[in-house]
N, C-alpha and C positions, 0 to 999 in steps of 0.2 A: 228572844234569848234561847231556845228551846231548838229552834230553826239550826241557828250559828253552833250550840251544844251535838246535836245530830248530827249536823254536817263535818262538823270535826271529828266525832267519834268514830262514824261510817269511814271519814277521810283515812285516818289512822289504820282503819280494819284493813283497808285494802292494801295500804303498803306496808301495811305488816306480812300481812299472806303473799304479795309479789315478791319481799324482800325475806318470805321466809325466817320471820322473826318471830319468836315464841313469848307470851307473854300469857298474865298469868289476868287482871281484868284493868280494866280503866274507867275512875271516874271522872266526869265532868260535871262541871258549871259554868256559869257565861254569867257574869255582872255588864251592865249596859249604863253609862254616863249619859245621862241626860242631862244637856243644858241650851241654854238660848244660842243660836247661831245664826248672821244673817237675819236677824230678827226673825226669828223661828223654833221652835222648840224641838229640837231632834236628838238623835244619840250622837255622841261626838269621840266615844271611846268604846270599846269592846274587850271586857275583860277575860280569857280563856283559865280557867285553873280545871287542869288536869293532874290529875294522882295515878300514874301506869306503875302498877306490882305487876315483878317481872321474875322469872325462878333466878335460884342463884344459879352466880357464874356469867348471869349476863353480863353483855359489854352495853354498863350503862353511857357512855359518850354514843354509843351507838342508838341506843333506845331515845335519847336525847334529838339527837338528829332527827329520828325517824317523828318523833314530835313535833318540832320544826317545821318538816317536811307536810305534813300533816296540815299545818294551820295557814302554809304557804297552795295546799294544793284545796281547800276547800271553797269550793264554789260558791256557798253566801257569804262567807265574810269576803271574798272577792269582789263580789258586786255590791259592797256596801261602800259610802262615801265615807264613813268612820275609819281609821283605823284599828288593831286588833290587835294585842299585848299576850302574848302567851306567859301562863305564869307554872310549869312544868314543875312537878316535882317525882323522883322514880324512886322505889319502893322495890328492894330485894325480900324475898320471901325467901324464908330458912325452912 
């Protein structure tokens, strides 16, 4: 879970600085479904919950996107057979 948590944050870093989007921090956690499949015991869901504070004024639909973006362009949950549920919440800072 730590792995997938990384890899999404770092993911985020980078197209936030490409996309020149100004944000203020970002937390993550990764819940992981464990259940039998194939008669097998593996993860079979990937839970993302991200909390991005962002200054005011942001254009949160944008910040939203760039989250998205983010969970779409991360390299371990890419190569996992699970799927991966983003669950985004963004936070204006006064």
């Amino acid at each position: 879970m730590a792995a997938v948590a990384d890899c999404f944050a770092l993911s985020f870093r980078a197209i936030a600085e490409a996309s020149d989007f100004d944000w203020v921090s970002l937390d993550c956690h990764v819940e992981g479904v464990l259940d039998k499949a194939d008669d097998h015991l593996r993860f079979t869901e990937m839970r993302i919950g991200a909390l991005l504070r962002v200054p005011e004024g942001t254009d949160e639909a944008r910040a939203a996107r760039l989250l998205d973006k983010a969970e779409k362009a991360c390299l371990v949950t890419r190569s996992l057979i699970a799927p991966t549920r983003l669950d985004a919440k963004i936070e204006v800072e006064v």
